[in-house]
C-alpha positions as CSV (number, residue, x, y, z in Angstrom):
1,X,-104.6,-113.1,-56.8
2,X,-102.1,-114.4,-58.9
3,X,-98.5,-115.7,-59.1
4,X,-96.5,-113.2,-61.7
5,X,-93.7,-114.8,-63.7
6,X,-92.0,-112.2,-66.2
7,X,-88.3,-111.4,-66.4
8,X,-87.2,-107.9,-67.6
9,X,-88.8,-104.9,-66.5
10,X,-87.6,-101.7,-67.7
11,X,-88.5,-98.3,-66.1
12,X,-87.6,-95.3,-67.7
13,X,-87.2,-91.9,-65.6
14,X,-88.0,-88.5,-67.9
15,X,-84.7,-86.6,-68.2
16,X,-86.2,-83.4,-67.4
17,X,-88.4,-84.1,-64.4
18,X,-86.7,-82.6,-61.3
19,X,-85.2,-84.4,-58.6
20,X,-85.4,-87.5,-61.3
21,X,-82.7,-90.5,-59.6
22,X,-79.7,-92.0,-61.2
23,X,-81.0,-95.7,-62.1
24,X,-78.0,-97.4,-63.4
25,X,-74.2,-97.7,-62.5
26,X,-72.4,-95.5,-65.1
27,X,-70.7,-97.2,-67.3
28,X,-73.7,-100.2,-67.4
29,X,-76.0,-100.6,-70.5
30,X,-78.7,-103.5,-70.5
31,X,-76.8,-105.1,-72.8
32,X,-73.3,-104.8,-70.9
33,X,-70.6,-102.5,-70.2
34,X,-70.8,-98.9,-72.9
35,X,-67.8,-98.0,-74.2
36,X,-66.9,-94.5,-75.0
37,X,-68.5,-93.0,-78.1
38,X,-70.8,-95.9,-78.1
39,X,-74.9,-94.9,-78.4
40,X,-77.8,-96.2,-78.9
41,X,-80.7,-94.0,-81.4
42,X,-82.7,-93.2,-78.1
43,X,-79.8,-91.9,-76.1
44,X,-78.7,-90.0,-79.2
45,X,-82.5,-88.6,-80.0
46,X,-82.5,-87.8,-75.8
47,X,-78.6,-86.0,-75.6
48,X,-79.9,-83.7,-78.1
49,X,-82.9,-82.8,-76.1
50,X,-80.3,-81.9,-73.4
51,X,-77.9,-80.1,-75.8
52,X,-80.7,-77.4,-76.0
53,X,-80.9,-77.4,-71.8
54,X,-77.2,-77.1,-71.3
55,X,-77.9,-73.5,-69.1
56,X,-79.8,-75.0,-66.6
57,X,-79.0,-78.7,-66.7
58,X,-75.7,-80.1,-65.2
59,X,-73.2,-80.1,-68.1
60,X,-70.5,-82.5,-66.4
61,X,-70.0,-86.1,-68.5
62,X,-71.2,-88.3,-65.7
63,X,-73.8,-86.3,-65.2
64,X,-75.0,-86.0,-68.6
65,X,-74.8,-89.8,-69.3
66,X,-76.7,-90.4,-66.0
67,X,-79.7,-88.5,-67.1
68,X,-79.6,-90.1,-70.3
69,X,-79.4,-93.6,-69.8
70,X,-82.1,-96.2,-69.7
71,X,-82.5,-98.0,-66.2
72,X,-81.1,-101.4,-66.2
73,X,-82.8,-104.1,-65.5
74,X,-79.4,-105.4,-64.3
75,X,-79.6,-106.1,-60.4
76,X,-77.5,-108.3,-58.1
77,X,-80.3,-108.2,-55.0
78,X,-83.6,-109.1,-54.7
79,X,-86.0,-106.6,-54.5
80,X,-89.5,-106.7,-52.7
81,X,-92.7,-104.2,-52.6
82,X,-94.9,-102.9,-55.4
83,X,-93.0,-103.7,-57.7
84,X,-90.3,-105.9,-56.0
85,X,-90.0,-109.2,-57.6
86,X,-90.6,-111.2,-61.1
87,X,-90.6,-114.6,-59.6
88,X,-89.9,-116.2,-56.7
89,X,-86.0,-116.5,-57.3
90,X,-86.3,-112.5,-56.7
91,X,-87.5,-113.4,-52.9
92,X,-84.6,-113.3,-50.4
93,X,-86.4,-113.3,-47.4
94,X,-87.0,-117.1,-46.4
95,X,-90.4,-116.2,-44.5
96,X,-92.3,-115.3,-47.9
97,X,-90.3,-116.7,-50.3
98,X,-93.3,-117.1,-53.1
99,X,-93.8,-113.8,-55.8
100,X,-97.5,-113.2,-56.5
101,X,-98.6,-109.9,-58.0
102,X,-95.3,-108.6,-57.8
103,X,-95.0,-108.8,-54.3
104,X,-93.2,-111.4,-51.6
105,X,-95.7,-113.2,-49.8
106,X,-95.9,-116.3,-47.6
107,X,-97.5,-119.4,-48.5
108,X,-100.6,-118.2,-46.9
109,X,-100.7,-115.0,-49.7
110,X,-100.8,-117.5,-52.5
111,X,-103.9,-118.7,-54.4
112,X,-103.4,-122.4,-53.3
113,X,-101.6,-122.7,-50.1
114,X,-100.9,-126.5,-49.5
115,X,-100.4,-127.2,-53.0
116,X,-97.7,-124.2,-53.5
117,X,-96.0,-125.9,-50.4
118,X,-96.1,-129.2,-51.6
119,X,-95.0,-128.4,-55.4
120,X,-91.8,-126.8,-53.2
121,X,-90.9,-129.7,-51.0
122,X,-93.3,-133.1,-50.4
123,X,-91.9,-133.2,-46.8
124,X,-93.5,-129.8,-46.1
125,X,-96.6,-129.6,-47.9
126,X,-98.8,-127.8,-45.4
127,X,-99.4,-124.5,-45.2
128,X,-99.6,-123.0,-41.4
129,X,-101.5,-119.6,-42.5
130,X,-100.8,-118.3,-39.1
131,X,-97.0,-118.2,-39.9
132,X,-97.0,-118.0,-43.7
133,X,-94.4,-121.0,-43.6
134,X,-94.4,-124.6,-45.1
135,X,-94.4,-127.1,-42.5
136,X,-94.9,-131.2,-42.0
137,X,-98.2,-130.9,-40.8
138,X,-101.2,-128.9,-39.0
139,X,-103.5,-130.1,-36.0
140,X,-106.3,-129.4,-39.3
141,X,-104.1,-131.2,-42.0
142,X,-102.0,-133.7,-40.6
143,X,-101.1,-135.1,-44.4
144,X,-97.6,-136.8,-42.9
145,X,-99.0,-137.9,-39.6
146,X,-99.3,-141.8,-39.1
147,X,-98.3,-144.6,-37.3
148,X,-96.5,-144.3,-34.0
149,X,-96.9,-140.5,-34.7
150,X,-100.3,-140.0,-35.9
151,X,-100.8,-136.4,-34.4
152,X,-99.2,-133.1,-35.1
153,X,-98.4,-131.3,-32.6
154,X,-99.5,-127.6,-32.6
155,X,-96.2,-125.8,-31.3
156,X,-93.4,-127.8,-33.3
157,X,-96.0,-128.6,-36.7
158,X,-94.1,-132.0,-36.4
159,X,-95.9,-135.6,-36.0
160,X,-95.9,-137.0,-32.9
161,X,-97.6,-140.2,-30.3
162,X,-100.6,-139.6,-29.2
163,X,-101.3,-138.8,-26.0
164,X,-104.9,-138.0,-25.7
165,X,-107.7,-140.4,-26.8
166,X,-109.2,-137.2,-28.4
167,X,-105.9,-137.6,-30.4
168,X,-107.6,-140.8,-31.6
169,X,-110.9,-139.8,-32.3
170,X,-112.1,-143.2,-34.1
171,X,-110.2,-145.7,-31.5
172,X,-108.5,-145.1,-28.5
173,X,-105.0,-143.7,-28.2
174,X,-102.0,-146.7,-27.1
175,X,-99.9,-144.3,-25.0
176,X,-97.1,-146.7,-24.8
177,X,-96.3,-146.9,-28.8
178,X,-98.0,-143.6,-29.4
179,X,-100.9,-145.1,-32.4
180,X,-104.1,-145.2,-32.3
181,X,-105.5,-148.7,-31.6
182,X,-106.6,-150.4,-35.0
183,X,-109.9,-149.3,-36.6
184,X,-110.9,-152.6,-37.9
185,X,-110.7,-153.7,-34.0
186,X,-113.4,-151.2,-32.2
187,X,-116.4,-152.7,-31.0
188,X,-119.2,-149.9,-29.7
189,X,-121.2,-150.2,-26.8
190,X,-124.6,-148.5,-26.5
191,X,-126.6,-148.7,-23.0
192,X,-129.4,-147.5,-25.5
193,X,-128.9,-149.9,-28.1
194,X,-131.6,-152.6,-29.6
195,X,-129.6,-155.7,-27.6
196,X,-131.4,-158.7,-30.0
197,X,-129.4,-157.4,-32.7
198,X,-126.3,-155.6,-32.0
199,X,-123.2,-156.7,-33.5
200,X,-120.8,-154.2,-32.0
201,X,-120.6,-152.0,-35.3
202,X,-121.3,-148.0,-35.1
203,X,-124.6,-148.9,-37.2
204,X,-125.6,-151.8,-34.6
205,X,-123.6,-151.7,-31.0
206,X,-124.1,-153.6,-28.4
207,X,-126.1,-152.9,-25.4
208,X,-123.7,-154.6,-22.6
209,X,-119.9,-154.1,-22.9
210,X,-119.7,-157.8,-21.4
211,X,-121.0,-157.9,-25.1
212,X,-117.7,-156.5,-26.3
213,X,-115.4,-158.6,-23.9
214,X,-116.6,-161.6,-25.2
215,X,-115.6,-161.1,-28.7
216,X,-112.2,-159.8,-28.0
217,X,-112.3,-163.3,-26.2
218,X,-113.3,-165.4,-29.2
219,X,-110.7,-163.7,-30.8
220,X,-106.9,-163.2,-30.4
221,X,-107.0,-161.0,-27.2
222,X,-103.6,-159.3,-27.8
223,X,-104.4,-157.8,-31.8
224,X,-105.2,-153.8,-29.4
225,X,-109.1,-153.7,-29.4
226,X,-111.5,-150.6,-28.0
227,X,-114.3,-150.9,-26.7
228,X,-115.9,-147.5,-27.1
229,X,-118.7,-147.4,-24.5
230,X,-121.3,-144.2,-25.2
231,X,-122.3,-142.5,-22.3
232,X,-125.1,-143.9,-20.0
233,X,-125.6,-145.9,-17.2
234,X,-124.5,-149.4,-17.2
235,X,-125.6,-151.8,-14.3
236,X,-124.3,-156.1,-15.4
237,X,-122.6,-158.6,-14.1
238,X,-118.8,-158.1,-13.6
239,X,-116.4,-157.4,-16.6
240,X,-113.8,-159.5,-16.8
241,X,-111.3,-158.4,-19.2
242,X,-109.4,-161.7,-21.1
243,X,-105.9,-162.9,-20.0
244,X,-103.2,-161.2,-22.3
245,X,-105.5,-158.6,-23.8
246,X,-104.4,-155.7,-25.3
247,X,-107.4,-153.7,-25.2
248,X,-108.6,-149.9,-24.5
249,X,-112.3,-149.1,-22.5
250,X,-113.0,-145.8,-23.4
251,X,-116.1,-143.5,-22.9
252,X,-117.7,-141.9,-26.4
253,X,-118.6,-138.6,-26.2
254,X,-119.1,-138.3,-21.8
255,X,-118.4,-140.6,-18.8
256,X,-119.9,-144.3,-18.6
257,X,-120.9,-145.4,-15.6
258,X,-120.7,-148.6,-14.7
259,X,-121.9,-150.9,-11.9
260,X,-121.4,-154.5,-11.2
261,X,-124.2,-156.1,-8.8
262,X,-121.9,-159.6,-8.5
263,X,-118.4,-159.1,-7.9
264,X,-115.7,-156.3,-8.4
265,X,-116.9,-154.4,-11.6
266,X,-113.8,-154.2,-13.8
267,X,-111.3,-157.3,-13.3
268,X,-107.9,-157.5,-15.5
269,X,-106.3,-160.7,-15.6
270,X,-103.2,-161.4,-15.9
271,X,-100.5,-160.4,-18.4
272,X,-102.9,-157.8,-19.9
273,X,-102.3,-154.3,-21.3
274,X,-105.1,-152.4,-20.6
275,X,-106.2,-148.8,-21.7
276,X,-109.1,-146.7,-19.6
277,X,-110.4,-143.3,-20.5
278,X,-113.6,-141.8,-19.3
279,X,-115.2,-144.4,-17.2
280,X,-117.2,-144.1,-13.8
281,X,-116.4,-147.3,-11.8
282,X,-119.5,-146.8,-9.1
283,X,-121.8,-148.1,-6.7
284,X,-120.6,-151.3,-5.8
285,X,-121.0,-151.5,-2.6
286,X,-120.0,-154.9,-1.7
287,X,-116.9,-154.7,-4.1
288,X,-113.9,-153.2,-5.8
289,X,-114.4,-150.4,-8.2
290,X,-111.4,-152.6,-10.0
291,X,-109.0,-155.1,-9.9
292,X,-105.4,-156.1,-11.2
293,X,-103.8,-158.9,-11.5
294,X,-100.0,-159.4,-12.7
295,X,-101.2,-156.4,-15.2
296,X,-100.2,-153.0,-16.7
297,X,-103.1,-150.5,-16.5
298,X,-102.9,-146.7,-18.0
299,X,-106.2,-144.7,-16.7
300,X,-107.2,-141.5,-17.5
301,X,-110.4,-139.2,-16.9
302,X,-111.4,-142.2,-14.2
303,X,-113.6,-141.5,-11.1
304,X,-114.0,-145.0,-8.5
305,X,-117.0,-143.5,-5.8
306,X,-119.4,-145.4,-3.6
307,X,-117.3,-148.6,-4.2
308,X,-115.9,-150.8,-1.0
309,X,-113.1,-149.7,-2.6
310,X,-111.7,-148.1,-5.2
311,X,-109.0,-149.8,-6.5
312,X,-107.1,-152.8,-5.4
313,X,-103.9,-154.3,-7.4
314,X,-101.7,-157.0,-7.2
315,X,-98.7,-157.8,-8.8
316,X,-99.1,-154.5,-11.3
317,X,-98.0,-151.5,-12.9
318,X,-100.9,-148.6,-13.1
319,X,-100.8,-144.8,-14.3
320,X,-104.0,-142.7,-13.0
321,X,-103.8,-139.6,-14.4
322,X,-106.7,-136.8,-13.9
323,X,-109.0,-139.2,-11.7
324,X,-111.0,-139.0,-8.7
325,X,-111.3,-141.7,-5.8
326,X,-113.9,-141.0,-3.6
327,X,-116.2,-142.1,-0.9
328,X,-115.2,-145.7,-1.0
329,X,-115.9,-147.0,2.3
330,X,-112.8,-149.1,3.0
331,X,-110.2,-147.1,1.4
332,X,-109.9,-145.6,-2.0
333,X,-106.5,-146.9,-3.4
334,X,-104.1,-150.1,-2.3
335,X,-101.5,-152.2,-4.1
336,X,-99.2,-154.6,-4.0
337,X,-96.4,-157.0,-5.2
338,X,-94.4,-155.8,-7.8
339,X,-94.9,-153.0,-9.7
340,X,-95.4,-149.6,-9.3
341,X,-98.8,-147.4,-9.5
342,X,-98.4,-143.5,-9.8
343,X,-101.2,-141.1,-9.1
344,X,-101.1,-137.6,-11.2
345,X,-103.4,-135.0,-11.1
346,X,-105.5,-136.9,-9.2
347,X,-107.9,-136.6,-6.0
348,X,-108.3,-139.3,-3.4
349,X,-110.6,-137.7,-1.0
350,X,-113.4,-139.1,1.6
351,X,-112.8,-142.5,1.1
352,X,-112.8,-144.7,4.5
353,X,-114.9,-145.0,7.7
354,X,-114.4,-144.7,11.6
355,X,-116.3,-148.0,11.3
356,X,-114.8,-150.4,9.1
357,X,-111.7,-149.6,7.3
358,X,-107.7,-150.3,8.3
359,X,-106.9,-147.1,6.0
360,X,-108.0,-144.6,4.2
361,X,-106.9,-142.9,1.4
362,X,-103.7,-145.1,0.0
363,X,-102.0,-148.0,1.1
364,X,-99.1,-150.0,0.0
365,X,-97.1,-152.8,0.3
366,X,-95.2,-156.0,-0.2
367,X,-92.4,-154.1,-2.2
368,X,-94.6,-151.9,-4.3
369,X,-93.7,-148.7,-5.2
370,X,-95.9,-145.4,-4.7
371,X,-95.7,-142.1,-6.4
372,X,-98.3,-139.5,-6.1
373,X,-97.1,-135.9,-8.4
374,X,-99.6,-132.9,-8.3
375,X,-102.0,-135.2,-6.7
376,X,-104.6,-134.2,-3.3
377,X,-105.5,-136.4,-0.8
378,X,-107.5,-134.7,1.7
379,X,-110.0,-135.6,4.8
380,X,-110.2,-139.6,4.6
381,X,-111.0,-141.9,7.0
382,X,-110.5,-145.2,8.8
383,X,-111.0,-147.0,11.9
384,X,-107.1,-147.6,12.6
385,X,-104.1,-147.2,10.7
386,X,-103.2,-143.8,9.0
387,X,-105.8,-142.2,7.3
388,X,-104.1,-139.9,4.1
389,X,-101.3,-142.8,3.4
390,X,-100.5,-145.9,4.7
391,X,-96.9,-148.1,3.8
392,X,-96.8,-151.3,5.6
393,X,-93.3,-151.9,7.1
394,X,-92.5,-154.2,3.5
395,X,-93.6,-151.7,1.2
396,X,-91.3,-150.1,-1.1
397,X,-90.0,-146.4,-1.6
398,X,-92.8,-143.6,-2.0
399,X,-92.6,-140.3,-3.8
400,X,-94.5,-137.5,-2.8
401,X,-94.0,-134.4,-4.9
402,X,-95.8,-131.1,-5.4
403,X,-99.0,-132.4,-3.8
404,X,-101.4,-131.7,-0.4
405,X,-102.0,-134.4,2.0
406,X,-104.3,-133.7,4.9
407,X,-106.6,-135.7,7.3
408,X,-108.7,-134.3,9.5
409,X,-107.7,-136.2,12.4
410,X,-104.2,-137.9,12.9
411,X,-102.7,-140.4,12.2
412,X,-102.5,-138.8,8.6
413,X,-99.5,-140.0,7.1
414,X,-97.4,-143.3,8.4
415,X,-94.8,-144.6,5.9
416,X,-90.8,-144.9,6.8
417,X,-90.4,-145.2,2.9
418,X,-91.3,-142.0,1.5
419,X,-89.5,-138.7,0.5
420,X,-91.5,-135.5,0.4
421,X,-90.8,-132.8,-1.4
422,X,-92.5,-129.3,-2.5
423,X,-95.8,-130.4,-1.0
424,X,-98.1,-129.7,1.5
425,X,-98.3,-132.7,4.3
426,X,-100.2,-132.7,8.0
427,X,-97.4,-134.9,9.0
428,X,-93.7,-135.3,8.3
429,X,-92.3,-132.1,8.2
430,X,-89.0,-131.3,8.6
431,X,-86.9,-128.2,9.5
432,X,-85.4,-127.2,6.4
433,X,-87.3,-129.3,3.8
434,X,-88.8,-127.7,1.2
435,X,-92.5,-128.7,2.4
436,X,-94.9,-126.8,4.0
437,X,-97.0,-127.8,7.2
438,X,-100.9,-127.9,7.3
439,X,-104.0,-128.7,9.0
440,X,-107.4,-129.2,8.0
441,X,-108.2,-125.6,8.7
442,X,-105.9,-125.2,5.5
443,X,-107.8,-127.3,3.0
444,X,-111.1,-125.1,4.1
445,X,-108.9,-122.0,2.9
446,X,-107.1,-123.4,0.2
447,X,-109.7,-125.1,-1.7
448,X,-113.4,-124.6,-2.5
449,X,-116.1,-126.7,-1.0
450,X,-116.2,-130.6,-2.3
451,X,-118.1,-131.4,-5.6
452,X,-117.9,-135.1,-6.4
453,X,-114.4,-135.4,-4.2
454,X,-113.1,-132.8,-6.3
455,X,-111.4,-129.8,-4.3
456,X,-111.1,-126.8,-6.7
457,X,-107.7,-124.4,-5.8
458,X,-108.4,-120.9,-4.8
459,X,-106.3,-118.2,-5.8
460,X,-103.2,-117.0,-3.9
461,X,-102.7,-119.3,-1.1
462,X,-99.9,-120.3,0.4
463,X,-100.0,-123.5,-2.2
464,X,-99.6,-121.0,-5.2
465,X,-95.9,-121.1,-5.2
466,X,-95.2,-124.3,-3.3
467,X,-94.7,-126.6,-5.9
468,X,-92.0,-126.8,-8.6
469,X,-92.6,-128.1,-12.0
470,X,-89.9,-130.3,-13.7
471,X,-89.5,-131.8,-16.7
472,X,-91.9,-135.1,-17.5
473,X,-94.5,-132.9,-15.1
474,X,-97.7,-132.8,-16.9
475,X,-97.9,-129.9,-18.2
476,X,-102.4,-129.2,-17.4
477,X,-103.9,-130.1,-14.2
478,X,-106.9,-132.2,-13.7
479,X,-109.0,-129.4,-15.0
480,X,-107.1,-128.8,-18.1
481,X,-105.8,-125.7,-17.3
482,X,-101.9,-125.1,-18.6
483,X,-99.4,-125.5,-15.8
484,X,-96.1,-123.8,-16.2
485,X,-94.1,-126.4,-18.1
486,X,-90.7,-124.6,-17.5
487,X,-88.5,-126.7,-15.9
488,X,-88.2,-125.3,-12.3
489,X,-90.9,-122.9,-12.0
490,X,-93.2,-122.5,-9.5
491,X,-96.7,-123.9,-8.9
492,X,-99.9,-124.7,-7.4
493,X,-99.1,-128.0,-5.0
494,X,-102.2,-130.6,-5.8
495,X,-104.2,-131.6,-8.5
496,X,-105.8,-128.4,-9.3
497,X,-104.7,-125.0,-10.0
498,X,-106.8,-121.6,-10.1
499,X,-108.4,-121.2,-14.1
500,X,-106.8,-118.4,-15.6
């Protein structure tokens, strides 16, 4: 295929063929206005041809001079089709504005998409061959797409943050500026590795990501390194993450699961930004999953089991989104102090004993505040205290929207500082409130059995309309699966919604 660039075309209609259209204005020549009397030889050499047709031809002036006249190549609108344009100026329409072979096309018709796009306009030169149109970028070609906005995002074609550590598919993403963490800062971690003579490198990792925290401790802490852990099983002494790090631990290409046989198995001191993405905090039965201290903490694709518990923090600010707390034996989630910790699309499920623990699934306090959105905390346990959620009498507000909270024994839910709203609760109702009651019968309807502490969502159930999605709502649910994201529509309360 190829562009066409040629600018008069002149099409002659035979005089005597019936039915034969007018093609010009009379009056118009190709070289201007004709004045009376005026010819050219081949309207002469044709009037005489109709001179000898006069008793069945039309014999009226107009009528004459129409049928004699060459077509004009004189137009005043574009034209499009066979034969409908000689270069792009001829292409009115904006949505295929390019002339190959005589027709209007789209970017995508042309020989050389991106580069017709980018000859055009540098800010647009992407082709999007779904829509034929010039755009900034494509989730394929993201040519524009850098710093703070290194992504493009598939509905808009703009750049944008990232949001995804897929989106960063060398580092890690930094969700709070929106780049990807540095590339001359990853360090990889390989359970599988040689350990004698890993350097950290992709060629060479190392074998123990306590490996990797101690060179982002013999360095500057704060430059935003990733450790990129490859998926295994990793059993070491506790990780202790450096004072004012700015780091990202993220599992490469599955889950990492790691154990600590010492102390708590991920500890964040102080003044630190840390990153998590795919990571199995497990086993440790005499410990915390993970602690944080006087820290900001942004988890994603995280799963704390068969801990003493899950998480405990102090003093910080953490973001759990898609992850799992379960069977922790002395509760799955508590905080502290200042800050705030936010669970979304997230399970905290079977965590807590008749035996041992003071709560079960979440407990706050000290002024912290509590936020749990599209989140499912069902059947935990504890010896005294509530077993779903716990405020102590200090703690500070709670917001509990759009998600399912059930024990299967009270006391389920004690905290004077929370609001409910658009959720399923065992506890707390009020007449008029836009909740809805439930029992542990409920969660045997509502959900499928257990795997892992995850409760799958069956299909039409009195959750499927009980929750109401507004804007800043995530817009999948822990499975990935699309949620409305229309502000105020209805949806499945909890972390999971039926697959499509």
């Amino acid at each position: 295929m190829t562009r066409t660039y040629w600018t008069v075309a002149i099409l002659a209609c035979a005089p005597l063929v019936a039915g034969c259209p007018p093609t010009y204005t009379p009056g118009e020549t190709e070289s201007g206005t004709e004045t009376e009397g005026e010819t050219n030889e081949t309207s002469t050499s044709t009037d005489t041809t109709l001179t000898t047709s006069t008793s069945t031809q039309p014999t009226s002036t107009t009528e004459a001079e129409t049928s004699t006249t060459t077509t004009s190549t004189s137009t005043s609108e574009p034209t499009t089709g066979t034969m409908g344009c000689a270069g792009d100026g001829d292409c009115g329409d904006a949505s295929k504005p390019f002339c190959v072979d005589e027709a209007c096309v789209g970017c995508d018709g042309t020989a050389e998409p991106d580069a017709t796009c980018a000859e055009v306009d540098a800010a647009t030169p992407v082709c999007d061959m779904d829509a034929g149109a010039c755009v900034v970028c494509t989730p394929d070609n993201k040519a524009l797409c850098s710093g703070t906005t290194p992504v493009c995002d598939a509905a808009t074609n703009e750049c944008a943050g990232c949001i995804e550590h897929a989106d960063c598919p060398d580092s890690a993403c930094n969700a709070e500026s929106g780049a990807c963490f540095a590339l001359e800062n990853v360090i990889h971690v390989d359970s599988a590795a040689q350990c004698d003579i890993g350097d950290g490198t992709k060629a060479q990792p190392f074998c123990q990501i306590t490996q990797a925290l101690d060179q982002v401790g013999m360095n500057d802490p704060s430059l935003g390194w990733t450790i990129k852990v490859k998926t295994g099983n990793y059993i070491q002494p506790a990780l202790v993450v450096p004072e004012a790090s700015n780091l990202a631990i993220v599992g490469d290409g599955g889950v990492a699961k790691i154990r600590s046989t010492t102390a708590a198995t991920l500890q964040i001191s102080p003044s630190s930004k840390v990153t998590l993405g795919k990571l199995n905090l497990a086993s440790n039965a005499d410990d915390s999953g993970m602690t944080c201290t006087g820290s900001q903490v942004l988890g994603s694709d995280l799963t704390f089991s068969l801990n003493r518990q899950g998480y405990v923090g102090t003093d910080c600010t953490a973001h759990f989104n898609r992850s799992v707390f379960y069977k922790n034996t002395s509760g799955g989630l508590s905080a502290f102090g200042a800050g705030a910790t936010a669970l979304v699309n997230s399970y905290v499920s079977n965590n807590g004993s008749n035996a041992e623990s003071n709560y079960g699934g979440v407990l706050t306090g000290q002024g912290h505040e509590l936020s749990l959105i599209y989140s499912t905390v069902v059947n935990n346990l504890s010896e005294v205290g509530a077993r779903s959620l716990l405020c102590m009498p200090d703690a500070g507000p709670a917001t509990i929207r759009n998600s399912v909270i059930i024990a299967f024994v009270a006391p389920s839910i004690d905290c004077a500082t929370a609001t409910f709203e658009n959720s399923a609760i065992d506890e707390g109702k009020q007449d008029g409130d836009t909740n809805l009651l439930a029992v542990m019968a409920d969660a045997m309807t509502w959900f499928e059995p257990q795997v892992g502490g995850v409760y799958k969502a069956k299909a039409d159930t009195p959750i499927a309309e009980l929750a109401v999605w507004k804007d800043g709502d995530p817009a999948t649910d822990f499975n990935g699966d699309a949620r409305p994201a229309t502000n105020e529509s209805t949806d499945y309360a909890g972390a999971d919604r039926p697959a499509p």
